[in-house]
DOSE-500724 format. One record per residue (C-alpha): y negated, z, x. Coordinates in steps of 0.05 Angstrom, whole numbers, plus 32768, in hexadecimal, padded with zeros to 4 digits. Example, Ala and Ser with C-alpha at 12.3 -4.5 7.8 and 13.67 -1.06 7.14 Angstrom:
<nodes>
<node <805A,809C,80F6>>
<node <8015,808F,8111>>
</nodes>
This chain:
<nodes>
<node <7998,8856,8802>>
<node <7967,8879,8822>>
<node <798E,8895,8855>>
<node <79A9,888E,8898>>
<node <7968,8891,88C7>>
<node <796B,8889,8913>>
<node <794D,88BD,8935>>
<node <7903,88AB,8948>>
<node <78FA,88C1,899A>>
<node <78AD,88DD,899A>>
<node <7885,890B,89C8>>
<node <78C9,8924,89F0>>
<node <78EC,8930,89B3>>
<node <790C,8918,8969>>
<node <78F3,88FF,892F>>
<node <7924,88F2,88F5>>
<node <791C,88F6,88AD>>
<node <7940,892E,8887>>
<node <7947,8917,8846>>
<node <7924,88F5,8803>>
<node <790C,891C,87CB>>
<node <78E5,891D,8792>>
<node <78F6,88D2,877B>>
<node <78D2,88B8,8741>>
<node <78B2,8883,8720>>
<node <78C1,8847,86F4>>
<node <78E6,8809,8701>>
<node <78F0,87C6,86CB>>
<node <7907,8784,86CB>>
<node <78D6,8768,868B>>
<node <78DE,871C,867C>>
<node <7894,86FD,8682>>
<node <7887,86BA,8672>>
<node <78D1,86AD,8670>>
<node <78D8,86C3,86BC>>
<node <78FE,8702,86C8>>
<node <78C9,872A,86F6>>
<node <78D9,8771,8718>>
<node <78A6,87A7,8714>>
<node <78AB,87EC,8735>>
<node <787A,8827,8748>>
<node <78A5,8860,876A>>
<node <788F,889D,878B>>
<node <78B8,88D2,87BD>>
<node <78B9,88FA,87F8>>
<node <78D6,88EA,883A>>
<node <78E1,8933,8854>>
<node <78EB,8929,88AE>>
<node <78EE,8957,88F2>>
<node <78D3,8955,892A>>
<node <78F6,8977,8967>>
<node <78F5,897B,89AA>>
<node <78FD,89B1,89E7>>
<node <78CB,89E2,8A03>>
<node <78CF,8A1C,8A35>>
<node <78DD,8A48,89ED>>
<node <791C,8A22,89E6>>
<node <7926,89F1,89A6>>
<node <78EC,89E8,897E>>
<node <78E4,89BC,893B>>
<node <78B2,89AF,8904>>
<node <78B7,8994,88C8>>
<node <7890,896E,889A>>
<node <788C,8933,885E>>
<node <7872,88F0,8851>>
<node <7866,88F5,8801>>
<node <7863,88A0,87F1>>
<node <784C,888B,87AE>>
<node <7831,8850,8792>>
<node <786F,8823,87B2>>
<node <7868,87F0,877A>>
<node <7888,87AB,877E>>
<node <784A,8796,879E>>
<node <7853,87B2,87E5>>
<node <787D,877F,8802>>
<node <785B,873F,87E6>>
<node <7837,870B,8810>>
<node <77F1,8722,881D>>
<node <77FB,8761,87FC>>
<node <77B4,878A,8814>>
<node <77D2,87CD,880A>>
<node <7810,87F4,8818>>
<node <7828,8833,87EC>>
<node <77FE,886E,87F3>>
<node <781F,889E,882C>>
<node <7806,88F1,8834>>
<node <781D,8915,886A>>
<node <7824,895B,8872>>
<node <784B,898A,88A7>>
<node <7870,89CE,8893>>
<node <7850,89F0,88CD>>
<node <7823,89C2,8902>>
<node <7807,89FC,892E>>
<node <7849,89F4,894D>>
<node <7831,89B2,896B>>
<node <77FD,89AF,89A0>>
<node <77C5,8970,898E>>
<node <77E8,8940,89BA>>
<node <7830,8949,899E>>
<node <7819,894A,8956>>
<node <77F3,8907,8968>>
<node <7838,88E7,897D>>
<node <7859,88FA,8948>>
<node <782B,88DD,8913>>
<node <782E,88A5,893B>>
<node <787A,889A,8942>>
<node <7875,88AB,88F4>>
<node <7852,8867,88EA>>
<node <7827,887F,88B3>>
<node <77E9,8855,88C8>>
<node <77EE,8813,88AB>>
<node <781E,87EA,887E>>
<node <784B,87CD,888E>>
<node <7855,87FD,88BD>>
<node <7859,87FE,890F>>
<node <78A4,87E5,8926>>
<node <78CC,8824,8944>>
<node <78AA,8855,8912>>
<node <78C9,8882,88DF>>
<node <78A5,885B,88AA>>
<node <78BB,8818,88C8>>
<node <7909,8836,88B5>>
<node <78EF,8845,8877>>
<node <78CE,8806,886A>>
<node <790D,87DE,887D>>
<node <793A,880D,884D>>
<node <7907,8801,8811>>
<node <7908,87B5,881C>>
<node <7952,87B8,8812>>
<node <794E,87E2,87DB>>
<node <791E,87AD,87BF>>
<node <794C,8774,87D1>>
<node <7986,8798,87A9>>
<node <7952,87A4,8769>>
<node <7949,875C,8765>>
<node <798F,8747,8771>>
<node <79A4,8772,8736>>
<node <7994,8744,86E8>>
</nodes>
């Protein structure tokens, strides 16, 4: 499901996300008080590049969002705190400050829910559905 991102337009070039790895975590449907509830606390890694065009040609970097603690908690009404989010780039001396700026930006990484447009925001919208199916599921 977590699949099919839209290319993220940042800093003159791409952002997109790669792939997810590293899935893991617990999920259950326990019957409390004779109401069905649904509990989860999942952790993975959104792997993404970053590319764009300078007078070398082509250049990318790549990088990861590791996301854990998304519990059944971060889309509730007044929820103070979004899953924990780390992350890291496979090589950012390739970025001058002002690119690498843009990027995190356009990553969304600094609040939850998320900025609209950002990487995270597609993520966010993918793990709501994901969510929506859970529940739908007895």
């Amino acid at each position: 499901k977590l699949r099919g991102f839209a290319p993220t337009d940042c800093a003159g070039g791409a952002l997109d996300a790669e792939d997810v790895e590293e899935v893991d975590g617990e999920a259950s449907k326990p019957v409390i008080r004779g109401k069905l509830r649904h509990m989860f606390d999942l952790s993975f890694t959104l792997k993404f590049v970053f590319k764009w065009m300078d007078s070398s040609g082509q250049r990318q970097v790549k990088g990861s969002v590791e996301v854990s603690d998304f519990t059944n908690d971060v889309f509730c009404e007044g929820a103070d705190a979004g899953p924990e989010l780390r992350l890291s780039f496979s090589d950012s001396r390739l970025l001058d400050a002002g690119r690498k700026q843009a990027v995190e930006a356009a990553l969304g990484l600094a609040s939850w829910p998320p900025a609209g447009g950002s990487l995270m925001a597609q993520l966010s919208e993918k793990l709501q559905e994901w969510v929506r199916e859970y529940e739908a599921v007895c």
